[in-house]
C-alpha positions in Angstrom: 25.5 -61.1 -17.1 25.6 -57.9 -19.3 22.1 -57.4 -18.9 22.1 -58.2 -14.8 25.1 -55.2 -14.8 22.4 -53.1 -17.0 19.8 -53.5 -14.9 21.8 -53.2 -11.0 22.8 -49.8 -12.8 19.6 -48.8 -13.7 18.4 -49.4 -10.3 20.6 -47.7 -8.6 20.5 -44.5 -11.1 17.0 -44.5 -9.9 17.7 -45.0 -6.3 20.1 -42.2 -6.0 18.0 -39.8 -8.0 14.8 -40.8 -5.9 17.2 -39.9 -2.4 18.5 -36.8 -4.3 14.8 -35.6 -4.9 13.7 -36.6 -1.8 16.5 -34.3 -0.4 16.0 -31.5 -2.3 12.3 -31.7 -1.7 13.0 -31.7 2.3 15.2 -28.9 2.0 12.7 -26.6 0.0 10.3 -27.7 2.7 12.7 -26.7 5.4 13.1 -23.4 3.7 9.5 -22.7 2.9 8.5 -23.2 6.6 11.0 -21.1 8.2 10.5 -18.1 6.1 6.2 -18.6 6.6 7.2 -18.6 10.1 9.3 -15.7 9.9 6.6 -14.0 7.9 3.7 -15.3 10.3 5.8 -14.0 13.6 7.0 -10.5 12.3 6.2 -7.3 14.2 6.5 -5.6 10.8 4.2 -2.7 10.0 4.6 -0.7 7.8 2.6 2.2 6.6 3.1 2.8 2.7 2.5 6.2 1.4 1.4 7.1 -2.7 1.8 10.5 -3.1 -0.5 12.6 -6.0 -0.6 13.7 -9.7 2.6 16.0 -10.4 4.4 14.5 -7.2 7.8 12.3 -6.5 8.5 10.3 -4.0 9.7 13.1 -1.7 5.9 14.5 -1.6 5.8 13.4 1.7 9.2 14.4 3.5 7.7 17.4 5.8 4.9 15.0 6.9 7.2 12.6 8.2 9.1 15.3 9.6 6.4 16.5 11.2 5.1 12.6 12.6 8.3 11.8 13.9 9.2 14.9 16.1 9.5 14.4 19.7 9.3 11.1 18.7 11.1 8.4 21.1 12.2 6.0 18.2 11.2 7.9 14.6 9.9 6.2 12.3 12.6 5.2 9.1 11.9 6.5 5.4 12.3 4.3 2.6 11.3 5.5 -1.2 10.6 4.3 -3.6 10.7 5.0 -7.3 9.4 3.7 -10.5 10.8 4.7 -14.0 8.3 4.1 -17.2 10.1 1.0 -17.4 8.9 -0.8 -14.6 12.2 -0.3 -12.9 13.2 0.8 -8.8 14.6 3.2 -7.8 15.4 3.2 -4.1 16.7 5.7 -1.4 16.5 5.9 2.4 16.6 2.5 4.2 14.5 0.9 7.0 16.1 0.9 10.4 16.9 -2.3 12.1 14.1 -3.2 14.7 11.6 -0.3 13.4 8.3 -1.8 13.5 6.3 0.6 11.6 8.8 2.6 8.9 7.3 4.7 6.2 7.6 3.3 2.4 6.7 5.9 -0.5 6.6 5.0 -3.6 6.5 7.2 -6.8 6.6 7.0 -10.3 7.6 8.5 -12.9 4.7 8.7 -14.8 2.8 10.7 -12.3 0.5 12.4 -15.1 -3.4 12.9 -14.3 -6.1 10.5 -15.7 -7.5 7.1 -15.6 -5.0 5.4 -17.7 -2.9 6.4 -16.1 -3.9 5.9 -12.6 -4.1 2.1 -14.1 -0.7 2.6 -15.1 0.5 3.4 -12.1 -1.4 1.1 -9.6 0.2 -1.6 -12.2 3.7 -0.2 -11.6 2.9 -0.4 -8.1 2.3 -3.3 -8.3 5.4 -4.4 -9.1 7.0 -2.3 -5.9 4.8 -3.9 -4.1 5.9 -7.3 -5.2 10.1 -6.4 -4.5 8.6 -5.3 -1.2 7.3 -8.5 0.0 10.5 -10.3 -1.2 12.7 -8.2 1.0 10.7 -7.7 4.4 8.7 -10.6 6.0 5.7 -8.1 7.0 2.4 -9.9 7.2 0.3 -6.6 7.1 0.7 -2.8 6.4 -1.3 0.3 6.2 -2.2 2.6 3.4 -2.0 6.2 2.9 -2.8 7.8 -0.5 -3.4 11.5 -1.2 -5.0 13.1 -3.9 -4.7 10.7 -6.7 -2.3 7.8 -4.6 -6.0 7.3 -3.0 -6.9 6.0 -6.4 -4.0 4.1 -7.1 -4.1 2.1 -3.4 -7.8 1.2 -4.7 -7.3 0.2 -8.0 -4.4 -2.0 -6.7 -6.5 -3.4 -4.3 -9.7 -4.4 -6.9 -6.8 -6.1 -9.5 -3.9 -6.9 -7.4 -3.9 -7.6 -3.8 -5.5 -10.9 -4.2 -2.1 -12.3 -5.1 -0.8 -11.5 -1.7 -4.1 -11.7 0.6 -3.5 -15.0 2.0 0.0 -14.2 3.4 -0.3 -10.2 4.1 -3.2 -8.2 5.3 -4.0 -4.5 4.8 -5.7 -3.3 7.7 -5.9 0.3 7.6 -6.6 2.7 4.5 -6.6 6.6 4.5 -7.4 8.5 1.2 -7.0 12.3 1.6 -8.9 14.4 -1.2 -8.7 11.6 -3.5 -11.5 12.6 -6.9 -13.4 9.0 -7.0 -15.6 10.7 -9.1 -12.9 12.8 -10.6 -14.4 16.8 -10.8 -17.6 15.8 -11.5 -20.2 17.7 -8.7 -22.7 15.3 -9.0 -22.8 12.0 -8.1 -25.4 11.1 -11.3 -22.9 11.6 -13.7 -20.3 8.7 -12.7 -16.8 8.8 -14.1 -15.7 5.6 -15.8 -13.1 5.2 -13.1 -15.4 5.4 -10.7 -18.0 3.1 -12.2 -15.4 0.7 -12.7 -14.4 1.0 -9.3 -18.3 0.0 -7.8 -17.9 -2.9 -10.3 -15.0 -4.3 -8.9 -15.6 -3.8 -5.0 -16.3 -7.4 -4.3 -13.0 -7.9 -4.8 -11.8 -5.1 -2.4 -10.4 -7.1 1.4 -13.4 -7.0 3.8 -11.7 -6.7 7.1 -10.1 -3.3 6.0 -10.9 -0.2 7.8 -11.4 2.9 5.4 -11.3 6.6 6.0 -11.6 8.9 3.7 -10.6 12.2 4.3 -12.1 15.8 2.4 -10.8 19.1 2.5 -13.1 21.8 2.1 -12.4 25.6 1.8 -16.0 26.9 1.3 -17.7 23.6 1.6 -18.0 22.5 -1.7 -14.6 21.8 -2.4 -10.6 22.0 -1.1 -10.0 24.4 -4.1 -9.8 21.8 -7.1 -11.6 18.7 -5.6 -15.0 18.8 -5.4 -16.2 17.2 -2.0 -19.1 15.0 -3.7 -15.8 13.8 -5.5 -14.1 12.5 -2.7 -17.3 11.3 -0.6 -18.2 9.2 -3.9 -15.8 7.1 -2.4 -18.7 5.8 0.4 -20.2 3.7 -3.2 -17.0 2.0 -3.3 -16.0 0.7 0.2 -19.8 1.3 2.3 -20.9 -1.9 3.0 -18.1 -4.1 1.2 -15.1 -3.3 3.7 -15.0 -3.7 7.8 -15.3 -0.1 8.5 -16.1 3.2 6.4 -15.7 6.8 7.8 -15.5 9.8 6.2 -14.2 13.2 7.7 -13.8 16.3 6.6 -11.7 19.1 7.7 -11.5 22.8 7.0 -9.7 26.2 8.0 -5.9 26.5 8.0 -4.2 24.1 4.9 -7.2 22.9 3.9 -6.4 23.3 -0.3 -6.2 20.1 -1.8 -2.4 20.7 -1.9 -1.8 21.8 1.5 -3.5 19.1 3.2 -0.5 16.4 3.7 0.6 19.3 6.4 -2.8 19.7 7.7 -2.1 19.5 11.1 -5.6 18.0 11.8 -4.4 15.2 9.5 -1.2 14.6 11.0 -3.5 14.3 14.5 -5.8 11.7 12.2 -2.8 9.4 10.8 -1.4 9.7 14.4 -4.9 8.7 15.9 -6.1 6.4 12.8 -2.7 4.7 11.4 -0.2 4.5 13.8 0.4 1.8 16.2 3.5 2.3 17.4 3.7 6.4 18.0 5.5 7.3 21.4 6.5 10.9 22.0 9.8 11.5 23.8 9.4 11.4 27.9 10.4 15.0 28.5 13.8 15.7 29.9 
């Protein structure tokens, strides 16, 4: 009789535990498929920004300023920054209903140099990450100058492919980003660089690239040689969608000057930005 009592208990131990998992396993089902669907139906877009050697986070304030006036619905500013260790720091917000905010993000460590450049794209990395936790975007663009070029493609080579089934990059711009560093000719190949051409198999293929060189007597914007940036064709030619290269000169054109270029505030307007509608005039 004992033993029948054992056993009926044992049984229905099971039973309840096999409903309870069962339960819990239709809930996490429940919850997984709403927020794919959430993620799959977002209008989302956001352009993410990675400012230079020597720069912060707010590297990029007057070009915002200057891509959301006369705007009808400007674009929000979020920011980004990461501390050497690996934590966030974050300031501005993302408006309710804005489909296409601005993200920067900035570290730190913004020192010159391949390691790190690693450094950083691995810290990225990580922003990246808390990113995709709190939004349900299912593609953004890229916009990198100088070195943030460098970063956004070194992130792309070793991290993205975490993400790539879920979210899409679609657009990137580099402006006077060194791929080659300041070498002047191409023959003499940077490690960075070489490791890049290495890796590019492993860059998306349905991105669209443009990379963008300043030039103040044709040879370079003042500290970036153009053969430099235009290295950047043996990276993404022939691997990614799209490749173009375009150069601009005259007014703003030194390397430092050129995120208030106002040729390439016309080329992120014309380039990046979906969802750009001036003001109807009064």
């Amino acid at each position: 009789m004992k033993r029948r009592t054992k056993l009926w208990l044992v049984t229905a131990i099971v039973a309840i535990m096999t409903v309870g998992l069962i339960f819990v396993s239709l809930q996490w089902s429940h919850k997984n498929v709403a927020a794919l669907t959430r993620r799959h139906n977002s209008q989302l877009s956001p352009v993410i920004m990675i400012p230079g050697s020597s720069a912060t986070e707010n590297r990029f304030d007057g070009l915002v300023k200057e891509l959301n006036k006369n705007q009808r619905n400007p674009h929000s500013l979020l920011k980004i920054r990461v501390t050497n260790k690996d934590k966030l720091q974050f300031s501005g917000r993302i408006r309710p209903g804005d489909k296409e905010p601005f993200i920067v993000v900035g570290f730190q460590n913004n020192r010159d140099g391949y390691s790190n450049i690693k450094q950083q794209a691995r810290q990225f990395n990580i922003a990246f990450k808390e990113l995709d936790k709190r939004f349900d975007f299912n593609n953004f663009k890229a916009f990198g100058h100088s070195n943030g070029g460098l970063i956004f493609t070194d992130f792309l080579e070793n991290y993205f492919a975490d993400y790539k089934d879920q979210i899409k990059i679609t657009k990137l711009m580099t402006i006077g980003s060194p791929f080659n560093f300041d070498e002047q000719s191409i023959q003499n190949k940077t490690q960075m660089l070489s490791d890049f051409i290495k890796n590019r198999k492993k860059l998306p293929t349905n991105l669209s690239v443009y990379s963008v060189a300043g030039t103040q007597n044709y040879t370079s914007d003042g500290i970036v040689p153009v053969v430099s940036v235009m290295a950047s064709r043996y990276v993404f030619q022939g691997q990614v969608k799209h490749f173009t290269t375009i150069t601009v000169s005259g007014t703003d054109a030194q390397h430092s000057d050129l995120p208030q270029n106002d040729q390439i505030v016309r080329l992120i307007k014309q380039y990046l930005l979906t969802h750009h509608k001036p003001r109807r005039p009064e």
